[in-house]
N, C-alpha and C positions, 0 to 999 in steps of 0.2 A: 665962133668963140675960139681963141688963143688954147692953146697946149694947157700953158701957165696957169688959165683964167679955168678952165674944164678941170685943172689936175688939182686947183683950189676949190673950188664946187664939190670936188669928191671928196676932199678931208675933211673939210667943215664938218659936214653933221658927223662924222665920226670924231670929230676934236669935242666938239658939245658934248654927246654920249661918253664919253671919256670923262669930260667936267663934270658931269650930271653926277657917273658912276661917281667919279673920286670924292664931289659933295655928298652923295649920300653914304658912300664907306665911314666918309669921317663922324656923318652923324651916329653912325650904327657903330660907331667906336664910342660913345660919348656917353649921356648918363643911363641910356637907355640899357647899353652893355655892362655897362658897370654896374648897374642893379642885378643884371642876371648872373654877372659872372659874383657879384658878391654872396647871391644867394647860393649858388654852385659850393662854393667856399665855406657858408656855414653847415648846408649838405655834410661835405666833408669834414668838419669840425664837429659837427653830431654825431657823425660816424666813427670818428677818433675818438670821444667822448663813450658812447655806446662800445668801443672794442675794448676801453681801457677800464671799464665798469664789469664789463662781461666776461673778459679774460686775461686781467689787469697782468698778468705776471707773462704772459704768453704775447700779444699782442703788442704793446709799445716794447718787446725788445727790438735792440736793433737788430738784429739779424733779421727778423719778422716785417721791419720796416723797409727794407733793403729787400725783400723778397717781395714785399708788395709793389715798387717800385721798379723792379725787373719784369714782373707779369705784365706789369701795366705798360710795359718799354715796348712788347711785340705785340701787341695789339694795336698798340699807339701807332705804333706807325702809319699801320694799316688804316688806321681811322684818320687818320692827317690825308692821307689819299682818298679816302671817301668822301671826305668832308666837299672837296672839289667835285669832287663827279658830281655829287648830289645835292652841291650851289647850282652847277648846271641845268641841275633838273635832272639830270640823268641818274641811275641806280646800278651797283655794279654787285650784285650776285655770286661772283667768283672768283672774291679775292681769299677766301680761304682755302679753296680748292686748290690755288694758284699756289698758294705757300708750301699746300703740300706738293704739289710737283715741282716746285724748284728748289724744297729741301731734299726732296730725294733722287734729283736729278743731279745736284750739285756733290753730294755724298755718292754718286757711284765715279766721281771725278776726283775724290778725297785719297789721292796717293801723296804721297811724300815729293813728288816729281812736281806736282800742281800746287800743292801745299796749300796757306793759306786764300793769296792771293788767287787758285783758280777754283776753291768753293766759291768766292764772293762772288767772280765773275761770271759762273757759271751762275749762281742763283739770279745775278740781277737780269741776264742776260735771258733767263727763262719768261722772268717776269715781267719785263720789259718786250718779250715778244708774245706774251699771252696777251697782252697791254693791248697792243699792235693789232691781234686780229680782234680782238672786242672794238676797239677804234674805227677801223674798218667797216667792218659790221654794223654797228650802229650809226657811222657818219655819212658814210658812203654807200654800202647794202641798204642804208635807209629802215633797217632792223631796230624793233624796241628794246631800249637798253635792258629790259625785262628778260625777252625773251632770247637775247644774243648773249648773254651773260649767263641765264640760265643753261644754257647749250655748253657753254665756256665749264661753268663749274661742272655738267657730269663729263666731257672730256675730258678734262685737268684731273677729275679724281679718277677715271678709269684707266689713263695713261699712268697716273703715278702710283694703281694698284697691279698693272704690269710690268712696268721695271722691276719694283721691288719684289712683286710675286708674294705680297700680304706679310715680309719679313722686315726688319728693323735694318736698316741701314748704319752702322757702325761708325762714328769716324776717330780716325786714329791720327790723326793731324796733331800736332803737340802745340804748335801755334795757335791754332785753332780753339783747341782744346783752355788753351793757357788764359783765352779771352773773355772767360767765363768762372777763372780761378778766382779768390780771393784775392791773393796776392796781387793780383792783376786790379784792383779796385783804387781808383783816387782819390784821397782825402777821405775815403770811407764810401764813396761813390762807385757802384759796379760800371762798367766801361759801357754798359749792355744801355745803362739809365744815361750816359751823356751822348749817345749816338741818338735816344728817343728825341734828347733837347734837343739837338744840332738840327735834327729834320722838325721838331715843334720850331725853331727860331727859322728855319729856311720857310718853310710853311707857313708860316703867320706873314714874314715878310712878301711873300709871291703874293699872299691872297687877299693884303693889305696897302701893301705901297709898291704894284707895278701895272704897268698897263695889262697883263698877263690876269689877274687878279681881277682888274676892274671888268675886261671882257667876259670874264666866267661870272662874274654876279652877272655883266648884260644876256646873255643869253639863259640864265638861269630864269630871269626877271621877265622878255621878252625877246624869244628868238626872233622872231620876224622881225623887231625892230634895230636888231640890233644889229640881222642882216642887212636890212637897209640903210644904217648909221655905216657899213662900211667893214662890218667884222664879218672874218672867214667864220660862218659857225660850222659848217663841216671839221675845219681843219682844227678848230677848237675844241672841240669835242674828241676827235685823235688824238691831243695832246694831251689831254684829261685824263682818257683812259691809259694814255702812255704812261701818265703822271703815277695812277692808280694801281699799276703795274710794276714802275719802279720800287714803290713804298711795298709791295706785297714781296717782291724779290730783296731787301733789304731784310725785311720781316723775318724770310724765310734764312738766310743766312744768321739774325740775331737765333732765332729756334734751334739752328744747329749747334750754336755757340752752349746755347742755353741747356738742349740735350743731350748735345754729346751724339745725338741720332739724325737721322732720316727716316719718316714713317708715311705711308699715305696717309694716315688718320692727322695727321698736321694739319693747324689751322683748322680744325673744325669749328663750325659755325661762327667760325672770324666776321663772316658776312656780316650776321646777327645783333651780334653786340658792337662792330664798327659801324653799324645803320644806328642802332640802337643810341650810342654815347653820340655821336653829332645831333642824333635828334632834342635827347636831352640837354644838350648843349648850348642848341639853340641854333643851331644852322634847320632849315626849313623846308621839310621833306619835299614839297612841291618848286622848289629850287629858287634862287634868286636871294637868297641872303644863307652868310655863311660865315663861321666862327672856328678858328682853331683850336684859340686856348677854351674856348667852350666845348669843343669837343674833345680834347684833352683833358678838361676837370671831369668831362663824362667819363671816362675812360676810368678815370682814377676814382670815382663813385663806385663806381660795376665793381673795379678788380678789391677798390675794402670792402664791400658788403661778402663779397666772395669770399673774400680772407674772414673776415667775424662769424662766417656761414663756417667755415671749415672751421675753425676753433673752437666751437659753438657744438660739434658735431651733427648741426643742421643736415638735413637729408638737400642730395640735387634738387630736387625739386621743387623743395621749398623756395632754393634759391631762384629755379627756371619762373615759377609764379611769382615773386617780387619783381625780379627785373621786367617780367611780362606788365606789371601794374605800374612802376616805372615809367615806361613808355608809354602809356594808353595816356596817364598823365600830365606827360610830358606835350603829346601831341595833342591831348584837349588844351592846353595852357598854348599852345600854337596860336588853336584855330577861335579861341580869343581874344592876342591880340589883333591891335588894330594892323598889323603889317603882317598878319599870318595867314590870311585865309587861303586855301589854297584855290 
């Protein structure tokens, strides 16, 4: 057999799988999506209903709208990142821990010398190498993303509670600082809520319309076949957590914007509710189907109930016990449909 004829042999069945994937994205885009994401929608139109009944004068102000919309900006992130891992099949444990180490690793780098430009860099650059060894570990160590991630999040939080030595991290950055001013807001839009869209539009498109996209549903779907269609799944799976990593170190510089601090208590249980809102979403714990702006309307459920919870003067825990039944929901309505079982 010819070069030519052998190097055509080899792309075929990964051109099919590529076809396969793109026709079923398209279908999983279609009425099928559009019923959940509608449902998603009146969720949230109940909830805006139920805030404005409940604490009509407090609730739909704007400022209270714009504040629900900035919570839901650094979580969001995080959940556009997970949403990928956990198309793959894969689960990632520690991306909250993450956040807190590259918020308080980038705030001991918060001089006037480094300024804006070397928080950001410094956070992504955490994130993105925490990314890295979870990658690693999982792709290559041959490590469960369970247990490699687990490892991840107590080192990430016991490294970012010895830098800071259990103290608040300060920043005095005026640029910085300025990014999270009012002033600073567009058209009445906080800057914090068009950085969440910019990664929800970069994000839908990756996980929608490119070949990057379609390979994360194949190996979500079936790794074995998808390694034999022709796709690196090792190196896919690096990229994933890469992906996963950058979103957490984005995350983690909006937090500082947003606090004005660095603390190791950052991002706690990020994990939780970024698993949590994809699931509800409708991306598919056992991997191989996966939704942004579904995990994105998840997002924004969790963070108004939160908010109706706190105006409400609701106790935590009333709020920990609905989102907890949330999800139990959310995953029995999974493992009904016909494309859910896991």
């Amino acid at each position: 057999m010819t070069q030519p004829a052998a190097a055509a042999q080899k792309e075929a069945p990964m051109s099919a799988a590529e076809s396969a994937g793109d026709q079923e994205s398209s279908r999983r885009l279609g009425v099928r999506w559009d019923v959940r994401t509608l449902s998603l929608l009146g969720v949230l139109a109940v909830l805006v209903a139920v805030g404005g009944i409940t604490a009509p004068d407090e609730f739909l102000a704007t400022s209270n709208l714009q504040l629900i919309l900035t919570q839901a900006s650094v979580i969001g992130v995080v959940t556009v990142g997970m949403t990928f891992v956990i198309t793959s099949g894969g689960i990632d444990l520690s991306v909250g821990a993450i956040v807190a180490l590259a918020s308080v690793w980038a705030t001991t780098v918060a001089t006037q010398e480094f300024g804006f430009a070397g928080i950001l860099f410094t956070a992504v650059v955490v994130g993105v190498g925490c990314g890295l060894v979870n990658g690693l570990l999982i792709a290559y160590g041959r490590m469960v993303p369970f247990i490699a991630t687990l490892a991840m999040l107590a080192s990430a939080r016991g490294l970012a509670l010895q830098i800071t030595d259990g103290s608040t991290q300060i920043v005095s950055v005026a640029s910085v600082l300025d990014l999270g001013a009012r002033d600073a807001y567009v058209l009445g839009i906080p800057p914090l809520v068009l950085i969440f869209a910019a990664v929800t539009v970069i994000g839908w498109l990756l996980l929608n319309r490119t070949t990057f996209g379609r390979r994360t549903v194949a190996v979500g779907g079936n790794a074995e076949a998808a390694r034999l269609a022709g796709i690196d799944v090792r190196r896919q799976r690096l990229y994933l957590y890469l992906l996963s990593g950058l979103c957490c170190g984005i995350a983690a510089f909006m937090l500082i914007v947003l606090a004005g601090s660095g603390q190791n208590t950052n991002g706690n249980l990020y994990e939780l509710d970024a698993i949590a809102a994809a699931i509800i979403g409708g991306t598919l714990l056992s991997g191989g189907r996966g939704t942004v702006v579904g995990s994105v309307l998840g997002v924004l459920v969790f963070t108004t109930i939160t908010n109706i919870f706190a105006l409400n003067n609701l106790e935590t825990a009333v709020q920990q016990i609905a989102k907890g039944a949330i999800i139990v929901a959310a995953v029995l309505v999974q493992r009904r449909s016909p494309h859910g079982d896991a």
